[in-house]
C-alpha positions as CSV (number, residue, x, y, z in Angstrom):
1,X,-18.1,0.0,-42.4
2,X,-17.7,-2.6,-39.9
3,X,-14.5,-4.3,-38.8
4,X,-14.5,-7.9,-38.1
5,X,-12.2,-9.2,-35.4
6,X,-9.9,-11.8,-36.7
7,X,-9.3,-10.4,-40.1
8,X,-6.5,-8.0,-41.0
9,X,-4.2,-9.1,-37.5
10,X,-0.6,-9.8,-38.4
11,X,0.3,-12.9,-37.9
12,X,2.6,-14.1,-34.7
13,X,5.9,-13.1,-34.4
14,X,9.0,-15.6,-34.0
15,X,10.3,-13.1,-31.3
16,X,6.6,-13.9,-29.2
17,X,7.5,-17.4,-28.0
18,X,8.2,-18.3,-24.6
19,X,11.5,-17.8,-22.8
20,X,13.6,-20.7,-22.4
21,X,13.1,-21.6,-18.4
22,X,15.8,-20.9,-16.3
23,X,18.2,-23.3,-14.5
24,X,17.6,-23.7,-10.8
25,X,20.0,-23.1,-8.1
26,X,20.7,-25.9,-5.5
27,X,19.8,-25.0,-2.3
28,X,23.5,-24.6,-0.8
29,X,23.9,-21.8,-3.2
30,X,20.4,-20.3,-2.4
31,X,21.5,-19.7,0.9
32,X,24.5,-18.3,0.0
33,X,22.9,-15.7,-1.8
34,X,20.7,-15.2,1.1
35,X,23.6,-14.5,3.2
36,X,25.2,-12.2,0.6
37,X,21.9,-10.2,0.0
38,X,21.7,-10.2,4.0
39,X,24.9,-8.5,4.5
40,X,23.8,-5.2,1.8
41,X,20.7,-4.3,4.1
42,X,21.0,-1.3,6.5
43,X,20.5,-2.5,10.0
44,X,18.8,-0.2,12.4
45,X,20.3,0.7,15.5
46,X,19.0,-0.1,19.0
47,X,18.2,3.7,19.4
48,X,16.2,4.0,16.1
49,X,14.1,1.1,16.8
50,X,13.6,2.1,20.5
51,X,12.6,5.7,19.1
52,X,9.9,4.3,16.3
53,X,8.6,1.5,18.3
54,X,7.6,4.8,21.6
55,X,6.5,7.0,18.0
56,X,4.4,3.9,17.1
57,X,2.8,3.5,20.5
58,X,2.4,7.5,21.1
59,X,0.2,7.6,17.7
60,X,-1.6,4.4,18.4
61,X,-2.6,5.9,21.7
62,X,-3.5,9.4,19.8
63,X,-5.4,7.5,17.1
64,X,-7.5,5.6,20.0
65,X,-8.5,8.7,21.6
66,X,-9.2,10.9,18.9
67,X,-11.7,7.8,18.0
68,X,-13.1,7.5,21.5
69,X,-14.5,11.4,21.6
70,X,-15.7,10.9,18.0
71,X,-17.5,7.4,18.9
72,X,-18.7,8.8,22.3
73,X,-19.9,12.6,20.4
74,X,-21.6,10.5,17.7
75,X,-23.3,8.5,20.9
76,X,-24.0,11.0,22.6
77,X,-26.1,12.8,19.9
78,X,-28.2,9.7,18.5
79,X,-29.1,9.4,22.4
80,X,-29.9,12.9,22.6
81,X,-32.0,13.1,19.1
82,X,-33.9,9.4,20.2
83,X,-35.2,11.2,23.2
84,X,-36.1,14.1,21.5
85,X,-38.9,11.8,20.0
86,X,-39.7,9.8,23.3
């Protein structure tokens, strides 16, 4: 037996309609509550940033050199298998 789409569904709830929209704050309050927000975040100290930003530059430099030997491997052997047929 086959169900048809449309028949049988329940009809809308009164609960389903759309929230009633909310009332805007002016911008001098916006700000405010930037500055408030602001004050709760966890600053990091000179010494943690200075030790992530060297961590940062150390893996960038070990992420750049593992890729060079892979690029220059992989170069070397499609040179080397090339010649092979040469």
């Amino acid at each position: 037996m086959a169900k048809t789409i449309g028949k049988n569904t329940p009809p809308a709830k009164k609960d389903d309609a759309p929230a009633p929209k909310k009332k805007g704050t002016n911008p001098f309050q916006f700000f405010q509550q930037v500055r408030q927000e602001g004050r709760k975040v966890t600053w990091t100290t000179r010494q943690e940033t200075l030790v992530s930003t060297i961590m940062v530059i150390i893996m960038a430099g070990l992420a750049s050199l593992f890729f060079f030997v892979v690029d220059s491997g992989i170069s070397f052997a499609i040179t080397f298998i090339l010649r092979l047929g040469a």
